[in-house]
C-alpha positions as CSV (number, residue, x, y, z in Angstrom):
1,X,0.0,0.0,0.0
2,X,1.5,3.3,-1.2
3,X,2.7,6.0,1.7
4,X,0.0,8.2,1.0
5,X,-2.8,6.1,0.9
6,X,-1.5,4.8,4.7
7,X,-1.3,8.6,5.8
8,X,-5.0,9.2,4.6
9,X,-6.2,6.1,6.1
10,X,-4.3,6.8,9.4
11,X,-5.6,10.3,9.6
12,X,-9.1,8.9,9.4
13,X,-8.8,6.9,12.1
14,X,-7.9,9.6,14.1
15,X,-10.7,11.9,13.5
16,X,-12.5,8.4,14.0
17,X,-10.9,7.8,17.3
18,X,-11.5,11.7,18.7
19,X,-14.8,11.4,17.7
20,X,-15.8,8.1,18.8
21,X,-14.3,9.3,22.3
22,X,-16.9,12.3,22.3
23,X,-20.0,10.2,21.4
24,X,-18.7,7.3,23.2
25,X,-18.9,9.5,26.2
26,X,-21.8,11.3,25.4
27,X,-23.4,7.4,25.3
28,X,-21.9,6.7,28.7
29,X,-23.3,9.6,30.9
30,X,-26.3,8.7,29.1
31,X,-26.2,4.9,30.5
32,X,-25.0,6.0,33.4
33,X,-28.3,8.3,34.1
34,X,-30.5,4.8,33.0
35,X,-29.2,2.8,36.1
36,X,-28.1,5.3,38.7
37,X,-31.1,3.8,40.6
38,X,-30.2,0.5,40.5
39,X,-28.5,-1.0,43.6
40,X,-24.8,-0.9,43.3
41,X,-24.4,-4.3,42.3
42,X,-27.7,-4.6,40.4
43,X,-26.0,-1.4,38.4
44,X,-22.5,-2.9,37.8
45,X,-24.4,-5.9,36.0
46,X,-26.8,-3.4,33.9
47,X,-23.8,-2.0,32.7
48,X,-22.1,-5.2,31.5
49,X,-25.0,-5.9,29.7
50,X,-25.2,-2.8,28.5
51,X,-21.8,-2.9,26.9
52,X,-22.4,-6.2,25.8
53,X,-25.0,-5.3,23.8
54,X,-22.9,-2.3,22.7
55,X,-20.4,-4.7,21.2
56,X,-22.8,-7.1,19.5
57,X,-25.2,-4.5,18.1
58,X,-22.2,-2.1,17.0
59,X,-21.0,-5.1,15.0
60,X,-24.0,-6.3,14.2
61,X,-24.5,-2.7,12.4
62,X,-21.3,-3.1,10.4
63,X,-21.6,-6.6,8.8
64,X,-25.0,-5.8,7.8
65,X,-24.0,-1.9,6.4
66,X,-21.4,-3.5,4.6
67,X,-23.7,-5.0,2.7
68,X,-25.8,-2.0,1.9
69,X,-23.1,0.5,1.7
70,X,-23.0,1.0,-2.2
71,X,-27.1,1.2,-2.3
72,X,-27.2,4.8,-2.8
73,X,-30.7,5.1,-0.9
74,X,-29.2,3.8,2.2
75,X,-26.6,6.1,1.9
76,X,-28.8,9.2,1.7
77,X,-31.2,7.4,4.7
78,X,-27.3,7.7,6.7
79,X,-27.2,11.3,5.5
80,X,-30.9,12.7,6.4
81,X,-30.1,10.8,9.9
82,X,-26.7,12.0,10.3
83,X,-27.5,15.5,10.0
84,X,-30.9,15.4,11.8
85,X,-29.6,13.9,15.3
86,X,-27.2,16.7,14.8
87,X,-29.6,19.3,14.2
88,X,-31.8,17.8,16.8
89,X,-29.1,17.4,19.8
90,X,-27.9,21.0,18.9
91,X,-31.4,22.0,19.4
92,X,-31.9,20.7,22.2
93,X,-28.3,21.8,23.7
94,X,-29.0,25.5,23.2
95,X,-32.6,26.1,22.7
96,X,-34.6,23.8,25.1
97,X,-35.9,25.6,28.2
98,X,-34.1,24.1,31.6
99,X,-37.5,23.7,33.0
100,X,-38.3,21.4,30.4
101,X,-34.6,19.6,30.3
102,X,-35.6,18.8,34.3
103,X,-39.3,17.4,33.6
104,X,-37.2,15.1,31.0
105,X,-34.9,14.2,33.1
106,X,-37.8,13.4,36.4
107,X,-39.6,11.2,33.8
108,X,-35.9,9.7,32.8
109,X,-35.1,8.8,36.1
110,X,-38.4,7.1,37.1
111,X,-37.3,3.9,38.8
112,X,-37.4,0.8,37.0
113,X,-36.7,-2.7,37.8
114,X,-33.7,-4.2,37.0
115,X,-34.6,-6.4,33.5
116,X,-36.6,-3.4,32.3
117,X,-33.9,-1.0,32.7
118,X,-31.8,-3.6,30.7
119,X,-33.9,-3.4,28.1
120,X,-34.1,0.4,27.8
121,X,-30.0,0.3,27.9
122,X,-30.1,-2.1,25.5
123,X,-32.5,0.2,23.0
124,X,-29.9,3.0,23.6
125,X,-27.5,0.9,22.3
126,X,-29.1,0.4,18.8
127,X,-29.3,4.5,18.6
128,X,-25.5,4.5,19.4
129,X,-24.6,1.3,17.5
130,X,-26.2,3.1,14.3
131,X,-24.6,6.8,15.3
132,X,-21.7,5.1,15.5
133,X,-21.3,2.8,12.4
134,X,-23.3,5.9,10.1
135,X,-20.5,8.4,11.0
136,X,-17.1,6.0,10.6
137,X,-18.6,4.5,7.6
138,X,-19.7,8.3,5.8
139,X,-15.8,9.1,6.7
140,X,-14.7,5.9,5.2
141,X,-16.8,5.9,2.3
142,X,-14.5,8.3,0.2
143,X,-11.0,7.1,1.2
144,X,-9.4,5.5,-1.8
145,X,-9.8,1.3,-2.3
146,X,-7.1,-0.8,-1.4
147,X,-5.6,-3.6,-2.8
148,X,-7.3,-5.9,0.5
149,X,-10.5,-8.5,-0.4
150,X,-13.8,-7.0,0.0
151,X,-15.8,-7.7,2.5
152,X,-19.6,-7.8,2.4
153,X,-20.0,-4.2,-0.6
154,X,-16.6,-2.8,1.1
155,X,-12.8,-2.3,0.3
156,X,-11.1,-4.5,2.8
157,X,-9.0,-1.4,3.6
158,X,-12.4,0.6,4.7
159,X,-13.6,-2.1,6.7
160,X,-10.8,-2.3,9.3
161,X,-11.0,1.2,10.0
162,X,-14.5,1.3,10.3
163,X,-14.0,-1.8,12.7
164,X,-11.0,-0.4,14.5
165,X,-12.6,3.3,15.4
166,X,-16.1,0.7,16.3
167,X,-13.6,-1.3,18.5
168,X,-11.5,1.9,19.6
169,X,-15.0,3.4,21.0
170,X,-16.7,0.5,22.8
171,X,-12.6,0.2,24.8
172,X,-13.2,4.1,25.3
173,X,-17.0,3.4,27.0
174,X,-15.6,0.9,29.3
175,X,-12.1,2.0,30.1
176,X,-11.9,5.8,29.1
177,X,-15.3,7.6,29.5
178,X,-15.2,8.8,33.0
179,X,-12.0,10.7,31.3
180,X,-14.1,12.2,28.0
181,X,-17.9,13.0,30.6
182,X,-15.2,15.1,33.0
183,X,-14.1,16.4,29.9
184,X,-17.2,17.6,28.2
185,X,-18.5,18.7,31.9
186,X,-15.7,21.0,31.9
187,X,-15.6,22.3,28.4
188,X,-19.7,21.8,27.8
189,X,-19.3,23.2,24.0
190,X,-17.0,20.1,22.9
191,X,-20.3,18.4,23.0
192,X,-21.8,20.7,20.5
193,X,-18.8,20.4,18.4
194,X,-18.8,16.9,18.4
195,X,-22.5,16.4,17.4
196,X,-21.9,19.7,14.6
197,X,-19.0,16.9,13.4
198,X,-21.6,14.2,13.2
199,X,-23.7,16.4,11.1
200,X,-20.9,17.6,8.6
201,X,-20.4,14.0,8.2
202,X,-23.6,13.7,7.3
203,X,-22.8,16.3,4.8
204,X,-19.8,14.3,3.3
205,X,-22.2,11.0,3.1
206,X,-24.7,13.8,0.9
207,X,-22.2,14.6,-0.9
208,X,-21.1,10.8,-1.7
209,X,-24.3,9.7,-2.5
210,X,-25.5,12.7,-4.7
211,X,-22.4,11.7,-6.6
212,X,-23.5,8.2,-6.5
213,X,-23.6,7.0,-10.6
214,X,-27.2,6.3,-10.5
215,X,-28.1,10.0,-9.4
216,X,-25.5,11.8,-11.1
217,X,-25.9,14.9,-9.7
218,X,-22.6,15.7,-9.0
219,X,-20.0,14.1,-11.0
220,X,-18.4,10.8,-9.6
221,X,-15.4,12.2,-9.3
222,X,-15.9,15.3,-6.8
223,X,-16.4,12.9,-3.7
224,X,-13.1,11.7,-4.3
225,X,-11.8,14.9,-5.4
226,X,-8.1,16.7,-3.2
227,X,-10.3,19.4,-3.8
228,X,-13.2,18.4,-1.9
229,X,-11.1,16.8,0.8
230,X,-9.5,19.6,2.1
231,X,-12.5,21.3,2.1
232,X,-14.2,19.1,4.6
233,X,-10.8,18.1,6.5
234,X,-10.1,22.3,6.8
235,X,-13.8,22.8,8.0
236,X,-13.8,19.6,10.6
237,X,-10.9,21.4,12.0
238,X,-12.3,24.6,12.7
239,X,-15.3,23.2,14.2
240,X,-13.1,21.0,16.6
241,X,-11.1,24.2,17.4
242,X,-14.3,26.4,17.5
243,X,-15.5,24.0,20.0
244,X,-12.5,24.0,21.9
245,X,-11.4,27.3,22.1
246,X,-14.7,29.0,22.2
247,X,-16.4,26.3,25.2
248,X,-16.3,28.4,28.3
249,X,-14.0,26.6,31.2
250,X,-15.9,25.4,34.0
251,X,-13.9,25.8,37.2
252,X,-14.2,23.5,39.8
253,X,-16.7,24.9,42.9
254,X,-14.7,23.2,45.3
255,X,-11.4,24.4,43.8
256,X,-12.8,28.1,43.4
């Protein structure tokens, strides 16, 4: 495999791994809200299930995208729900009353036996599993093929990222979230970011499909195009430093 191709592939990952760190956090504060009630023991085993079903459904999502990838209605289907749970999180971030964010939040955290809170985790995990898969797989999706075997519709190349920033997230939820949630508590707006990255990926899976041959309505070429690349690669940046840089630092109330 020539330099370059590894140095575009290895760059993917990265943005892969970042944002897979963001959501995967994101996802674990959210599981962590869903059995906070739970005795401690009760919760610890909630949570094992929980990630097991985030490894089997996550997985689950990839063999059987992989298959789909190249139909270019499930690739606008990604798009229009890439870029709505990014419009509809960002909404919800800035624009939803507090008042209403508590009621939510008293109706969330309704007690619930043990196998029915399972089951609810286990829901959540579909949403992320799907997230998840719909993002790596819209940033895969233009890289250039390798010389690898296919696998199910996709480059063998494509596949192992998509399956290593998949695997690099679920280690992340178990062994690095508590890292990412103190993270996004302290900087809130890296939250934003990362779901205003979800929905420009949502762009770049628009922009594959509408140059998908059967639609033609940009030319084939332009979703593989340098220029085209640095476009999005230049703007994913700024959003990632936007969020950075313009998230307000929470101190610490017991530090002052």
């Amino acid at each position: 495999m020539e330099f370059s191709i590894l140095l575009e592939y290895g760059w993917v990952l990265l943005v892969l791994v970042a944002l897979e760190g963001l959501l995967a956090a994101d996802n674990a504060l959210v599981l962590a809200i869903m059995v906070r009630h739970l005795p401690e023991e009760e919760r610890k085993k909630a949570l094992f299930y929980g990630l097991a079903g985030a490894f089997v459904f996550r997985f689950g999502s990839l063999f059987a995208i992989s298959y789909l990838v190249d139909v270019w209605q499930v690739q606008a289907i990604g798009a229009i729900y890439l870029i709505f749970i990014a419009l509809n999180h960002i909404f919800r971030k800035l624009l939803v009353k507090k008042s209403e964010k508590n009621i939510s939040e008293e109706k969330e955290t309704k007690k619930s036996g043990f196998w029915t809170t399972v089951f609810k985790v286990e829901l959540a995990d579909i949403a992320f599993a799907v997230d998840s898969i719909l993002a790596a797989v819209a940033l895969a999706m233009a890289l250039p093929n390798t010389n690898l075997p296919n696998i199910g519709g996709l480059d063998g190349g494509k596949f192992i990222v998509i399956f290593a920033g998949g695997l690099i997230g679920l280690i992340i939820m178990r062994f690095a979230a508590n890292v990412f949630v103190k993270l996004l508590h302290t900087r809130p707006g890296l939250e934003v970011a990362a779901f205003m990255i979800v929905g420009w990926v949502g762009v770049k899976l628009a922009i594959y499909t509408l140059s998908h041959p059967a639609l033609a309505i940009l030319p084939e070429a332009f979703a593989h195009s340098a220029a085209w690349k640095i476009i999005f690669y230049v703007m994913l940046i700024l959003i990632a430093l936007g969020g950075w840089f313009f998230s307000k630092e929470k101190l610490d109330p017991v530090k002052g």
